[in-house]
C-alpha positions in Angstrom: -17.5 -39.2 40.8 -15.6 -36.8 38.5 -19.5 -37.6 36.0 -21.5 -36.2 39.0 -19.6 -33.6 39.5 -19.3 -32.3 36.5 -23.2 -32.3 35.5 -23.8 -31.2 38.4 -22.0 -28.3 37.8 -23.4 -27.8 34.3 -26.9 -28.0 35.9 -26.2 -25.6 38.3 -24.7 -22.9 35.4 -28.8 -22.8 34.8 -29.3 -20.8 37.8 -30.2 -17.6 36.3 -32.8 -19.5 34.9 -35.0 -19.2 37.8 -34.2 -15.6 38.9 -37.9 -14.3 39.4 -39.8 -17.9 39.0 -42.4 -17.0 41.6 -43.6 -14.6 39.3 -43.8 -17.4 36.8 -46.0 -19.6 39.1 -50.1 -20.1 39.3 -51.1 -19.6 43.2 -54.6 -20.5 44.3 -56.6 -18.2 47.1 -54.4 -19.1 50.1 -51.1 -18.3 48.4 -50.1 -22.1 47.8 -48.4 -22.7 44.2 -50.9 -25.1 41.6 -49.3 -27.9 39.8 -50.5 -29.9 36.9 -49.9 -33.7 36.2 -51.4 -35.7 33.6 -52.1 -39.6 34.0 -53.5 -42.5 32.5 -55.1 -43.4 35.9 -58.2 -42.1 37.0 -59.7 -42.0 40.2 -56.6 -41.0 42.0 -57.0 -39.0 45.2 -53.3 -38.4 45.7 -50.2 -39.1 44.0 -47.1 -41.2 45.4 -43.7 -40.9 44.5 -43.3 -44.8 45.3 -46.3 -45.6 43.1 -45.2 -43.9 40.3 -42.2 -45.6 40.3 -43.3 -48.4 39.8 -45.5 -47.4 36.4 -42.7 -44.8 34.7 -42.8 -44.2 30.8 -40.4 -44.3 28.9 -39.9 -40.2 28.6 -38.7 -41.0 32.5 -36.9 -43.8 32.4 -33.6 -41.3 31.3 -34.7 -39.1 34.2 -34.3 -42.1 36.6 -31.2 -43.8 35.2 -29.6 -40.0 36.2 -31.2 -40.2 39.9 -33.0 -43.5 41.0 -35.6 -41.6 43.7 -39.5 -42.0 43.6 -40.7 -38.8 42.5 -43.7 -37.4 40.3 -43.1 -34.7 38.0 -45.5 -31.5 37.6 -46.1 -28.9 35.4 -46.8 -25.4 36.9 -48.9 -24.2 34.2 -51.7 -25.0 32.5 -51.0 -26.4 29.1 -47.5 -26.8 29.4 -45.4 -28.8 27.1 -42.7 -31.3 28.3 -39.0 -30.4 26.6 -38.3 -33.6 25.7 -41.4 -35.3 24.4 -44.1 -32.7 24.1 -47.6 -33.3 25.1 -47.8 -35.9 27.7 -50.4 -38.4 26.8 -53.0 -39.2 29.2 -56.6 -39.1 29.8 -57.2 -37.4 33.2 -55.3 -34.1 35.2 -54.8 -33.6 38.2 -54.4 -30.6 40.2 -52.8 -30.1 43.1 -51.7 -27.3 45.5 -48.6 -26.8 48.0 -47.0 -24.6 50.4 -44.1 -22.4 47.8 -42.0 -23.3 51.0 -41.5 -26.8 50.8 -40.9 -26.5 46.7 -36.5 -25.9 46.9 -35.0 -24.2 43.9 -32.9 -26.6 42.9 -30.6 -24.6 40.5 -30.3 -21.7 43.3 -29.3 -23.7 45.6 -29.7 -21.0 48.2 -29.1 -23.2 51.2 -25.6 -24.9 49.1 -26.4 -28.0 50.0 -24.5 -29.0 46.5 -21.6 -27.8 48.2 -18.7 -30.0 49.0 -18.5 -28.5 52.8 -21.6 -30.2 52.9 -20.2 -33.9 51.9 -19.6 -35.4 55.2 -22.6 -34.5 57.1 -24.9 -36.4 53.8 -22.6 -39.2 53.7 -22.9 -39.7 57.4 -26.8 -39.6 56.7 -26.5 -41.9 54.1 -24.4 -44.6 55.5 -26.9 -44.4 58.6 -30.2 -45.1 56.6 -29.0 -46.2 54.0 -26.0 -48.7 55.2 -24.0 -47.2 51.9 -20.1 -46.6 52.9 -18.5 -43.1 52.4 -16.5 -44.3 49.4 -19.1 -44.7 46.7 -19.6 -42.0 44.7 -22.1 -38.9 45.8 -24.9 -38.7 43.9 -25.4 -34.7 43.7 -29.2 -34.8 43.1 -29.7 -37.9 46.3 -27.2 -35.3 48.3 -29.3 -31.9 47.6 -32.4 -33.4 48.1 -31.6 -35.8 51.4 -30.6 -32.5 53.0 -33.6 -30.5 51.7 -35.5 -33.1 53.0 -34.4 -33.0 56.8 -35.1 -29.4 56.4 -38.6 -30.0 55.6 -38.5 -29.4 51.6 -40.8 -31.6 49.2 -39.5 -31.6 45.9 -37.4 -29.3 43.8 -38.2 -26.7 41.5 -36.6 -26.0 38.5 -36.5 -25.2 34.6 -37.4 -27.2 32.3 -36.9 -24.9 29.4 -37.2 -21.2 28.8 -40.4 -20.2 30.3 -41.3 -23.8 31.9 -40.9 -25.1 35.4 -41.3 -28.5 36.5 -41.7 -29.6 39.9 -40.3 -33.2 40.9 -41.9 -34.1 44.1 -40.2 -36.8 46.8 -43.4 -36.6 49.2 -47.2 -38.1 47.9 -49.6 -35.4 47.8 -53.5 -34.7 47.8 -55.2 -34.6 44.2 -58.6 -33.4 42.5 -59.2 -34.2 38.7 -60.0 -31.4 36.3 -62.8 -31.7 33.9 -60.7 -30.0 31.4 -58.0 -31.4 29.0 -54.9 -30.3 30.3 -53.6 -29.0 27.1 -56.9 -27.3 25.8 -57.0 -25.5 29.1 -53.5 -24.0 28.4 -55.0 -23.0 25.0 -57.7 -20.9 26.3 -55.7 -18.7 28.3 
């Protein structure tokens, strides 16, 4: 529990990393924020957390040994490099566009759901669809995002690295290819 806890803590030490992100983001015509996500599947008309799960590379596989929930991870801009690996490889990107509202910053934590007067109301939740008793460990991440969840969040928002934001996304959501290649679009602007 103390392991949680701790990075945890050191993620949230980040938060001044996202002071002024909406400035950082791509909105489309009706004000919704534009993500980015390149596959090797094409033909996809929406991508699912549960789906993706099931096919995750290996640059994931760390991300999911830290917090086992379905999720599919987004860039926010066009062209935008992974920290960790780089360029992604894949053959088709998709585009997709959602409410700012249901994207929760993460690293502000602005509602303190991280916080440990929170504890007992997620681990009643959990125990309740889950089965799991109070007494194994919390799982920060699983906590935050349960309750952003019953609030009506989608994913989180966060930094990747200075300048980059990644959004990780718990719901499926509606897609449309681009002709371009992701990282030759990021090129041209």
């Amino acid at each position: 529990m103390k392991n949680y806890k701790k990075g945890w803590s050191n993620f949230l030490l980040k938060e001044h990393a996202l002071e002024g992100y909406e400035e950082q983001l791509e909105y489309n015509e009706e004000g919704e924020v534009v993500l980015y996500h390149v596959s090797s599947t094409e033909g996809l008309k929406a991508l699912s957390p549960q789906i993706a799960r099931t096919g995750i590379r290996n640059y994931t596989k760390k991300e999911y040994r830290t917090w086992d929930r379905p999720r599919v991870f987004f860039f926010t801009r066009p062209g935008q490099e992974d920290a960790g690996v780089g360029k992604i490889q894949g053959k088709v990107t998709y585009r997709a566009e959602i409410d700012k509202e249901k994207l929760y910053p993460v690293m502000k934590d602005p509602l303190k759901f991280s916080f440990p007067e929170n504890e007992k109301e997620y681990l009643s939740i959990r125990e309740a669809t889950h089965g799991m008793p109070s007494y194994y460990p919390i799982n920060r991440y699983e906590m935050v995002a349960t309750l952003a969840e019953r609030e009506g969040y989608h994913g989180f928002i966060y930094p990747q690295k200075e300048g980059s934001l990644i959004v990780a996304l718990w719901e499926a959501i509606e897609v449309t290819p681009l002709e371009e290649d992701f990282y030759q679009i990021g090129d041209s602007l």
